[in-house]
Each structure stands twice: as structure tokens, then as C-alpha cells.
C-alpha positions, -999 to 999 in steps of 0.1 A, spaced: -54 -70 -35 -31 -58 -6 -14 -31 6 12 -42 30 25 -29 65 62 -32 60 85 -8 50 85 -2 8 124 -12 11 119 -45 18 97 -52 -13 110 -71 -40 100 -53 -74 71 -72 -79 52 -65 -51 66 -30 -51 48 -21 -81 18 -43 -75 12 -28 -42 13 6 -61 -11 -3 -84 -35 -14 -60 -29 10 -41 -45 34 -66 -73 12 -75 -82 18 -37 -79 58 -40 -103 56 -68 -126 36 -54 -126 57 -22 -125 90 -34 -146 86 -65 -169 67 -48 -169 33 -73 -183 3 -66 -161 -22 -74 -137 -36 -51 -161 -14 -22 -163 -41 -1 -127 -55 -4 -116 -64 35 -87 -45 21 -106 -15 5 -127 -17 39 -96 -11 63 -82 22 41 -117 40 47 -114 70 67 -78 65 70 -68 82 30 -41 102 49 -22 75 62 -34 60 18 -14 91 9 18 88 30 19 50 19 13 59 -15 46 88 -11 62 61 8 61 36 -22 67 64 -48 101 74 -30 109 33 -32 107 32 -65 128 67 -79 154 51 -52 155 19 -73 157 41 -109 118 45 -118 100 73 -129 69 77 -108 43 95 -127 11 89 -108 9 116 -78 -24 113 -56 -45 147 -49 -28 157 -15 -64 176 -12 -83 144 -8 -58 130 16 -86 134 49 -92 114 84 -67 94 100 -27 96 89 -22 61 106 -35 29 95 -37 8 128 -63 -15 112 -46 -48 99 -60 -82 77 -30 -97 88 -1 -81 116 34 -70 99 47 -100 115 24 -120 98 30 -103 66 66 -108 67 60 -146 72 34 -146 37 62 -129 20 88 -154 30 66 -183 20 68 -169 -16 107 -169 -18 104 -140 -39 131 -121 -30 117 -94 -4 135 -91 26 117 -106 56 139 -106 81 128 -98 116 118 -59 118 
């Protein structure tokens, strides 16, 4: 599970759409309060920070109408509370970049 700190347009479509349905899984479990996946380090570093969820989650849905699919899975703007930056990291956006090239997958990991 993983929501990355790069911008959505240098996904490949793979982790484009995984990252968008992960990224829901997360908004359940945060604002419905579920168990599972509660104590993902991932899950972990979103809580208190659902704004800056949100924008991601807008961030990726703009992403993928750009590249010709329908999104049809808004969040609840109303839940979007606390911080509207995510400054808490598993692994830097540098260091992302470098687990992405190390797939060869085809997401653009040139310097940022």
C-alpha cells in the first residue's frame, strides 16, 4: 500500500490507478473508522492530514480524465479536516523516484 509524493503525471498507469485505489481504502479506514489496514505505516502518516488525502485524491482524479478515464469515485469534501499538507514521509520523493526507476515500469523518474 502506498501513496506516493510525486506529481500524478509522472505515474505510469499502473501505479496511477493503484495509488487511487489505495488511496480510498485509506479514506475509509480513516473516516469510517475500520480496522483494517489502521496501523499501516502508510495509513498511519495520512491521519490528521485527510485534507492534504483529499487534494491528492483530486490530484490523481485530474491525472486520469487527462489520460481519457472516467473518474467516478469523488471523496466527501466535508470530511476533508486537519492538515492540507502531508510533510510526513515512509520514504523522501527522491527516494521514491529511485523505487520507481528500479521497476522499469515506465513512470518518469527523472530528477524533479
Amino acid at each position: 500500500m502506498r501513496i506516493w509524493d510525486i506529481p500524478a503525471g509522472r505515474l505510469c498507469r499502473n501505479h496511477l490507478l493503484g495509488e487511487h485505489r489505495e488511496l480510498h481504502c485509506i479514506w475509509v479506514v480513516l473516516t469510517r473508522h475500520k480496522t483494517g489496514y489502521s496501523r499501516h505505516p502508510e495509513t498511519l502518516r495520512w491521519r490528521g492530514r485527510l485534507k492534504a488525502l483529499f487534494l491528492r485524491h483530486e490530484e490523481l482524479a485530474a491525472e486520469m480524465s487527462a489520460r481519457g478515464y472516467r473518474h467516478k469515485s469523488p471523496l466527501a469534501k466535508r470530511l476533508a479536516t486537519g492538515r492540507a499538507v502531508q510533510d510526513r514521509y515512509l520514504n523522501t520523493p527522491r527516494e521514491q523516484l529511485a523505487l520507481l526507476k528500479a521497476k522499469k515500469c515506465g513512470c518518469r523518474t527523472g530528477p524533479l
